[in-house]
N, C-alpha and C positions, 0 to 999 in steps of 0.2 A: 347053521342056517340063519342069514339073516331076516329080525322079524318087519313085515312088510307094513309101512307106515299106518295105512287104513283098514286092513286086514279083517281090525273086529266094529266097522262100522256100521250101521245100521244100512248104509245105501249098500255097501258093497253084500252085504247077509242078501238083502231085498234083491239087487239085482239078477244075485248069484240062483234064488230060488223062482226071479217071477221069468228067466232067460230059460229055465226047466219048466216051467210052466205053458209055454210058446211053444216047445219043442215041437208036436205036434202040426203048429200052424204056421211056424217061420223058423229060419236058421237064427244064428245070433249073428252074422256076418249082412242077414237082413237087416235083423236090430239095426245092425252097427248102422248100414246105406240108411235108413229113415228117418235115423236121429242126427244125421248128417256127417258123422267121422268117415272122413277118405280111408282111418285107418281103420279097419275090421279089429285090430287086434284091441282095440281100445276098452274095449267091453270088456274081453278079460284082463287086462290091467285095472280097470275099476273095480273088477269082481271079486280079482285076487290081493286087490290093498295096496298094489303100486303108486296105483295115482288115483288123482281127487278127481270128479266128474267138476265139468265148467259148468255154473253156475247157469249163463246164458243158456249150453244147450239143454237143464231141465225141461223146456215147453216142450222141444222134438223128440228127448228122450222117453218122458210119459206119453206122446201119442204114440210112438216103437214098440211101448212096450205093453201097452194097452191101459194104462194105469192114470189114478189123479194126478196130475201136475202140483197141486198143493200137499198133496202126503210125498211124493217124492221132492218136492224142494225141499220140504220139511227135514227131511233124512240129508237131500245135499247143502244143505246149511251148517247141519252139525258135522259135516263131515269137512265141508270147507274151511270152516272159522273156529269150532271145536265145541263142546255143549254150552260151556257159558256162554262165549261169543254168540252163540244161535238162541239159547234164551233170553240173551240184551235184545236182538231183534225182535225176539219175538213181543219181551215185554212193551217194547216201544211202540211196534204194530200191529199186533195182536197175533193169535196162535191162526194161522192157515185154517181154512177151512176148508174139507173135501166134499164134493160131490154127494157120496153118502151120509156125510153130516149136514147137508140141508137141508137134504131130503128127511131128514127126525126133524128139522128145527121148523118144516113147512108144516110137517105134523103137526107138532104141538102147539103151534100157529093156529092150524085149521079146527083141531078139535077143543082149542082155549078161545075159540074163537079172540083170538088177537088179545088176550087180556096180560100176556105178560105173565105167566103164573111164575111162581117161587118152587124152586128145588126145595121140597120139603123133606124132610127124615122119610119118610112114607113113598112120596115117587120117585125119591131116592132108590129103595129098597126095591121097591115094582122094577125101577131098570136094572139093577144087580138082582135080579131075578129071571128079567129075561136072560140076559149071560151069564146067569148059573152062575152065579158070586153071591 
């Protein structure tokens, strides 16, 4: 059996779990109409590592699938260009930020009242503590 180019990519793992994830709320044939592919079957060629998701439809595909558009470009970067490729972009323009990372970064904004504080060894530890690390 031949092995399928993108098989062990991080978009295609992603997609393959957040399309079970929906199950309940949409087909994946929805997916597929919302994020704009005439073809239905496109979702599973992404999913099974045929082919690479277009770049362009990342914005349609993360509102399909209910998800950030920057954690999923994140994944179709590296999957488009390959992990260096996608950490030259990134180091050029910085790492994406999603939705739930602003939401910490308005926090510690709000209760540093704007002062900038410093990732110290200590609130280091405090955040690998809330995630049991």
């Amino acid at each position: 059996m031949t092995k399928k180019p993108h098989a062990d990519t991080g978009l295609a793992k992603y997609l393959e779990r957040r399309v079970l994830e929906l199950k309940s709320k949409k087909s994946q044939a929805e997916i597929a109409a919302q994020a704009g592919y005439v073809n239905q079957n496109m979702i599973t060629m992404i999913k099974q590592g045929s082919t690479k998701a277009a770049l362009d439809r990342i914005p349609a595909l993360a509102r399909a699938l209910e998800c950030d558009p920057a954690y999923l470009m994140r994944l179709a970067l590296e999957q488009a260009i390959g992990r260096t490729g996608a950490e030259a972009v990134i180091n050029v323009f910085g790492e994406p930020v999603t939705t739930n990372e602003r939401g910490w970064l308005q926090e510690i904004r709000e209760v540093s009242d704007n002062t900038d504080p410093r990732l110290t060894s200590r609130s280091q530890a405090a955040i690998r503590a809330i995630f049991g690390r």
